[in-house]
VMD Tcl script that draws the C-alpha trace (Angstrom):
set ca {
  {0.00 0.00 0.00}
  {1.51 3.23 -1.03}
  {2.63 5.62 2.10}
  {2.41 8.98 0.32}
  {0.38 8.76 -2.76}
  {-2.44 11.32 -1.25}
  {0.50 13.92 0.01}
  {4.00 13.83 -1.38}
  {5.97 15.09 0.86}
  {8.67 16.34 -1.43}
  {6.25 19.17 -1.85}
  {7.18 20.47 1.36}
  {9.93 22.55 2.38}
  {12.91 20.06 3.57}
  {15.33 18.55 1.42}
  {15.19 15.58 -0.42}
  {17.80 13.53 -2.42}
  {17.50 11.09 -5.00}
  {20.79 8.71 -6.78}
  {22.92 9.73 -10.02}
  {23.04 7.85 -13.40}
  {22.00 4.19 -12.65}
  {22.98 3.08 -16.09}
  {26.51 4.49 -16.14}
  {27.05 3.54 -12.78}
  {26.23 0.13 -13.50}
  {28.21 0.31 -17.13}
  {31.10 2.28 -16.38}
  {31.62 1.40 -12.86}
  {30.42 -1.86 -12.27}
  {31.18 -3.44 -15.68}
  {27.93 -4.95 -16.42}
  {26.80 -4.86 -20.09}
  {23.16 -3.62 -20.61}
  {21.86 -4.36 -23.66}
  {19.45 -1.26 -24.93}
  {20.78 0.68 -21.52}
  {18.01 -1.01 -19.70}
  {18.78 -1.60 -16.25}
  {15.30 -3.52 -15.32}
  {16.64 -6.59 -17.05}
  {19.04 -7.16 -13.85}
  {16.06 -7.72 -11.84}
  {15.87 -11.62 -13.78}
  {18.46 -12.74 -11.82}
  {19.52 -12.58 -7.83}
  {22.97 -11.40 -8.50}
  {21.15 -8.19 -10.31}
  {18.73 -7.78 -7.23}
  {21.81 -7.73 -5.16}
  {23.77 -5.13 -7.37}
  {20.83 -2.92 -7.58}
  {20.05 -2.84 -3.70}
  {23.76 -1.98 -2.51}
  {23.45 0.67 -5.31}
  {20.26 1.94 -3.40}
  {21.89 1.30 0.01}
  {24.96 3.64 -0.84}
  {22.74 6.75 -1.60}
  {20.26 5.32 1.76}
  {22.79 5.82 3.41}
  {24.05 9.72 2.74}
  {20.28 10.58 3.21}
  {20.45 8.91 6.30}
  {23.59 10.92 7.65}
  {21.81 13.83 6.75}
  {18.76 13.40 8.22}
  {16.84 13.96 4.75}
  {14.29 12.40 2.92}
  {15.14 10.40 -0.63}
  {13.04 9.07 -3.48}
  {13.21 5.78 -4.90}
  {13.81 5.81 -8.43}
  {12.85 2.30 -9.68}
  {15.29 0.93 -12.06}
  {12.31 0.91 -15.44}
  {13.49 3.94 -17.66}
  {13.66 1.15 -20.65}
  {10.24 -0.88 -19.27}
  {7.93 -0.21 -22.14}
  {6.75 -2.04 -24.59}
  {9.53 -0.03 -27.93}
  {12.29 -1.39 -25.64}
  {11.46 -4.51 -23.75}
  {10.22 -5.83 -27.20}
  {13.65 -5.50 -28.05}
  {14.90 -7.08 -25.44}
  {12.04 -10.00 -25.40}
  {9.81 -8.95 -23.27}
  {5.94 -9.17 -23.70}
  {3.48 -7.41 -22.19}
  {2.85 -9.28 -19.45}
  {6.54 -10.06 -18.98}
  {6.74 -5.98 -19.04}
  {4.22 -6.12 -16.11}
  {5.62 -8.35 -14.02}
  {9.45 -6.78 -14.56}
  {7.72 -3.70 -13.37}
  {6.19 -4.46 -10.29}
  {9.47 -6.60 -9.21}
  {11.36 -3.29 -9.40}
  {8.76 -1.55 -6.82}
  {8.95 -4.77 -4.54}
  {12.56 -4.20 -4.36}
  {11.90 -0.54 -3.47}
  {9.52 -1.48 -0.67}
  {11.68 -3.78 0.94}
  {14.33 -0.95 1.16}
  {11.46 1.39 2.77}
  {10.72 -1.40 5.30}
  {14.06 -1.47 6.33}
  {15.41 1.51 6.11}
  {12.67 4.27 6.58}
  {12.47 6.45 9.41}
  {10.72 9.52 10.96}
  {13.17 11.97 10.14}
  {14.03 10.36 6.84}
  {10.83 10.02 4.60}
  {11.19 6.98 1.32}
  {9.19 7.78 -1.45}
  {8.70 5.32 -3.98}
  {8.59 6.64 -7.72}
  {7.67 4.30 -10.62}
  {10.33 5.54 -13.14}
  {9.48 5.91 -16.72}
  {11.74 6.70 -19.91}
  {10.60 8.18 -23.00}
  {9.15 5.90 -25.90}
  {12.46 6.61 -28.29}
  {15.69 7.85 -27.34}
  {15.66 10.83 -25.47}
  {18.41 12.89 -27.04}
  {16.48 13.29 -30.46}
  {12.95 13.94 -31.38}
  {13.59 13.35 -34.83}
  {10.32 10.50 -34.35}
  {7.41 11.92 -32.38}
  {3.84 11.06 -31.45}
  {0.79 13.06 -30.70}
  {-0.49 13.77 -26.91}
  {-3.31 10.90 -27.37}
  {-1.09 8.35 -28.61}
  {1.71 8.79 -25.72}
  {-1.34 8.76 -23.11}
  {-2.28 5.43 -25.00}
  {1.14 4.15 -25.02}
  {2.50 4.50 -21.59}
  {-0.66 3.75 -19.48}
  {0.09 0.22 -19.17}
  {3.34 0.74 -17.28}
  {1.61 3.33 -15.20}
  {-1.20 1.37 -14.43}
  {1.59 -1.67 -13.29}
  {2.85 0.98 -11.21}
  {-0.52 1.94 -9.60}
  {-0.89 -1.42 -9.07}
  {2.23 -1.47 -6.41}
  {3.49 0.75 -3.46}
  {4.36 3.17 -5.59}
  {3.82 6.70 -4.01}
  {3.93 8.16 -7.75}
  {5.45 8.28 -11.48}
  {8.22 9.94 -12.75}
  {9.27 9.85 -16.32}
  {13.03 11.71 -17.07}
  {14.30 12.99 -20.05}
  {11.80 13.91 -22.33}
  {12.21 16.21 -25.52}
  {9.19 17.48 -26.56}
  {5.77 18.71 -24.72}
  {3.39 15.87 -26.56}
  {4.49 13.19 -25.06}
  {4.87 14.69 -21.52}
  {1.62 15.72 -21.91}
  {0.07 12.50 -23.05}
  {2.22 10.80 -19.75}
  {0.61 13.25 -17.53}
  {-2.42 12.47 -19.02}
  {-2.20 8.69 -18.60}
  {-1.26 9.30 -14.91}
  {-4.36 11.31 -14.06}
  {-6.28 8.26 -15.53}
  {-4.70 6.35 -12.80}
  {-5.06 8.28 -10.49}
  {-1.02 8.44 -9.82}
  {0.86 12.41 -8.78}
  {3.86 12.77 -11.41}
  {7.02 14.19 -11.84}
  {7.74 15.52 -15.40}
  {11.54 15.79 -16.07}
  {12.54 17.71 -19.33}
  {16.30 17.02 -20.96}
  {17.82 20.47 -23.19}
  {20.74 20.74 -25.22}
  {23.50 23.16 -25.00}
  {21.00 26.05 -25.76}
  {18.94 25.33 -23.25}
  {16.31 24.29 -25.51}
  {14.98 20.56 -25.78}
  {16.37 18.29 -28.73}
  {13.19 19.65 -30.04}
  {14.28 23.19 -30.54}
  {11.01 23.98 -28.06}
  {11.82 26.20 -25.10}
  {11.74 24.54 -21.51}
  {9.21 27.18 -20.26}
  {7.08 27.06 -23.09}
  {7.24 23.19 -22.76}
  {5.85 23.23 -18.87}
  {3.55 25.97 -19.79}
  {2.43 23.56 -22.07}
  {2.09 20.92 -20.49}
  {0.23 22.51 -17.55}
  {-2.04 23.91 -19.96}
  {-3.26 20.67 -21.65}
  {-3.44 18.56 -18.35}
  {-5.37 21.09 -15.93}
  {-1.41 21.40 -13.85}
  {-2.29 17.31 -12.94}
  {1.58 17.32 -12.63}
  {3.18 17.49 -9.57}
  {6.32 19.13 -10.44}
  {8.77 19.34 -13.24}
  {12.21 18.52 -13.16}
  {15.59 18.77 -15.44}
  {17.90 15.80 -15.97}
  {20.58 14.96 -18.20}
  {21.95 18.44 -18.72}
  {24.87 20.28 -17.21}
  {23.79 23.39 -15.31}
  {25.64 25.65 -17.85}
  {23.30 24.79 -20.45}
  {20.40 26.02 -18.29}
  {20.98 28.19 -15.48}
  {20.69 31.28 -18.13}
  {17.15 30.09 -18.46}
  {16.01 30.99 -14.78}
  {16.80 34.25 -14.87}
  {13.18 35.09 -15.45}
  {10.17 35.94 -13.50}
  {8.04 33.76 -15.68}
  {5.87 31.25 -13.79}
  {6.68 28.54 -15.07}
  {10.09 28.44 -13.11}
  {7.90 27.76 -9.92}
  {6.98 24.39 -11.56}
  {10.60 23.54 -11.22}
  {11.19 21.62 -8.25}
  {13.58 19.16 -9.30}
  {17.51 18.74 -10.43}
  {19.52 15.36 -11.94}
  {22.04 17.39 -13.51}
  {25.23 15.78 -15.67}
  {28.79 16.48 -14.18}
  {29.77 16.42 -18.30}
  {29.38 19.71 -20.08}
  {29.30 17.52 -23.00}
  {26.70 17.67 -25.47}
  {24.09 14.82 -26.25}
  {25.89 13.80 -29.40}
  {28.93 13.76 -27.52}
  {27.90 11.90 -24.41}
  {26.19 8.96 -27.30}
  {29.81 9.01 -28.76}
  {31.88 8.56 -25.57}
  {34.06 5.10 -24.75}
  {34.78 6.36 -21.47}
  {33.02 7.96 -18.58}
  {33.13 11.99 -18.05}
  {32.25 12.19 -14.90}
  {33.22 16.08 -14.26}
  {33.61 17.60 -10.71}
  {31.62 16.34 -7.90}
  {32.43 19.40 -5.82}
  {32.38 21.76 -8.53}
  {28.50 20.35 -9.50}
  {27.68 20.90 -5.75}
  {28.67 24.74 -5.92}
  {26.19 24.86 -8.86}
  {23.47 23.44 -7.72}
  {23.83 25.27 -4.53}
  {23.44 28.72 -7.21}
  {20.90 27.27 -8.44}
  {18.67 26.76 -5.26}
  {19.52 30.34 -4.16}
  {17.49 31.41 -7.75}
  {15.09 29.11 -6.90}
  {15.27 28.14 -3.58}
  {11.98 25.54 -3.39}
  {14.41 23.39 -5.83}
  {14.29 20.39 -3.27}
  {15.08 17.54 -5.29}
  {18.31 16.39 -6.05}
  {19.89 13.97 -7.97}
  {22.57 13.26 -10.82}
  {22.14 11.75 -14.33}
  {24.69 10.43 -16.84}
  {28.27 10.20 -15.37}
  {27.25 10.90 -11.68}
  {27.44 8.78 -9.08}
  {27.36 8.68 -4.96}
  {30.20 10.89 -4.58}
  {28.13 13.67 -6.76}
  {25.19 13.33 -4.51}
  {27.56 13.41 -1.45}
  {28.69 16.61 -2.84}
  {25.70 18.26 -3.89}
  {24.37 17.08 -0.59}
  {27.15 19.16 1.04}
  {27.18 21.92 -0.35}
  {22.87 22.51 0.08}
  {21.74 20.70 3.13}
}
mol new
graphics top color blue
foreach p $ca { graphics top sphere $p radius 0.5 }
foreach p [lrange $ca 0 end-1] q [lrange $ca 1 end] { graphics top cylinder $p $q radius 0.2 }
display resetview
């Protein structure tokens, strides 16, 4: 039964942290091949359910130092249907991959969860194609048609809510957000932008969320960024627009490097730890109800440590 679905607390004031990159973690650090980037597939075996929960445990345990709360990011980004077909899985197999990955979560909440130190449990989505180009795209109706059936396997769990991360372009965020108000689910909408600062779609992040918003009656409980490096979008909050309130969430890259660049890379750029915590502790002074925060691509505990540091 989910804890928080009613009342996230995120949406408070206090601080909450989530992990880095999963995937490159696992890839780069660990030395596990995963075939389409898809990190669910380790939950087939026990050795994967082992190497995912001390990856959960590490970042457990600086929230737990800290005293702060921490969302569970379930390990699904590549768990619909494009993907798992690729990597034989069926619908059903799709399901049941799904609702393993929340299990895992609750048993770390069981365990580990305290008063001071809230566990929220997010059913993680990815988008349809690859998220650094929007060269393919599909209306709002068909994305609310195509990703209900993993939200609806995570409504069927102890999932608190949905998240989906790096999206590039405002139909298919809106036809998520749509699919989660069908179930009933809060969600977390996290956009991805280029060097510009606009998404791979050449659409501007606040016109994006304004969009969004618009088309789903605000059903969305916050938007994020991910898989950007803070140069490529702190010039964008330099605005009294409204939609910057909507921003309550950070999984930044340590990489400056470009999309293109980052799909062309052998080896892992994993920047400066302490120089990303410096920036995201700018960034919370512009916008200081930013309260979650995580890394993406090339970050790893010792980011979050950092970033940690520098804003708790």
């Amino acid at each position: 039964m989910s804890l928080y679905r009613e009342q996230l607390p995120q949406l408070g004031d206090r601080l909450f942290l989530t992990d880095g990159g999963l995937e490159t973690t696992l890839v780069f650090h660990q030395g596990r091949d995963l075939p389409c980037f898809a990190a669910f597939t380790l939950l087939d075996t026990a050795d994967g359910v082992d190497l995912l929960r001390d990856y959960y445990l590490r970042y457990l345990d600086i929230a737990r130092a800290r005293g702060l709360g921490f969302i569970l990011e379930s390990p699904t980004w590549r768990a619909n249907s494009d993907w798992g077909a690729q990597l034989g899985y069926d619908a059903a197999a799709l399901d049941a991959v799904n609702r393993r990955a929340v299990a895992l979560l609750a048993e770390l909440r069981t365990r580990h969860e305290s008063p001071v130190a809230p566990l929220v449990i997010s059913g993680n989505l990815g988008p349809r194609r690859d998220g650094y180009r929007a060269d393919i795209r599909m209306r709002a109706e068909t994305a609310r048609d195509y990703h209900r059936a993993q939200i609806e396997s995570f409504a069927a769990t102890e999932a608190d809510m949905v998240s989906v991360l790096t999206l590039n372009y405002a139909e298919e965020a809106i036809g998520i957000v749509q699919a989660a108000r069908d179930c009933a689910m809060p969600i977390a909408v996290s956009f991805t932008v280029e060097t510009d600062g606009r998404l791979p779609s050449g659409e501007p992040l606040g016109e994006a969320i304004e969009r969004t918003d618009a088309a789903t009656d605000r059903h969305a409980a916050y938007f994020m960024l991910n898989c950007a490096h803070p140069d490529h979008f702190a010039h964008l909050l330099h605005t009294d627009a409204g939609w910057r309130a909507r921003l309550r969430g950070l999984r930044a890259n340590a990489s400056r490097l470009s999309h293109a660049e980052l799909d062309a890379c052998t080896e892992l750029d994993a920047g400066d730890p302490i120089e990303l915590g410096v920036q995201y502790r700018g960034l919370r002074r512009q916008l200081p109800w930013l309260n979650v925060l995580g890394g993406c691509c090339g970050t790893d505990h010792r980011h979050v440590e950092a970033i940690c540091s520098a804003c708790a």
